[in-house]
C-alpha positions, 0 to 999 in steps of 0.5 A: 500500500502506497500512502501520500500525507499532506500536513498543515500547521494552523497558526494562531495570530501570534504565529504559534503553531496550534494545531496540524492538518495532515490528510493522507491518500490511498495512492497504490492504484496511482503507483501501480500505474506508473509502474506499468508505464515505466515497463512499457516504455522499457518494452518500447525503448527495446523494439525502437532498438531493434528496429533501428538495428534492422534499418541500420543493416538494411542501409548497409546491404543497400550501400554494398549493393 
């Protein structure tokens, strides 16, 4: 479980501190997201790899051609 907190000092006229405000978030649903985009960009960065590399060698076979 992933959990973001927001705190918030309240201040009183003077300036002390007299209470704080915290809220927290549920925010698994949002990482899990987040990690399977990081792993699809992954998959994405291999293909674009790959296909580079098999243009590279196609340009190569056309200039010995």
């Amino acid at each position: 479980v992933w959990v973001s907190w927001t705190n918030r000092a309240i201040s009183d006229e003077g300036g002390e501190v007299v209470e704080i405000f915290s809220v927290g978030s549920d925010i698994t649903a949002r990482k899990r997201v987040e990690e399977e985009l990081g792993r699809y960009r992954e998959h994405l960065e291999e293909l674009v790899g790959e296909r580079t590399a098999e243009l590279g060698q196609a340009m190569a076979q056309l200039l010995q051609a």
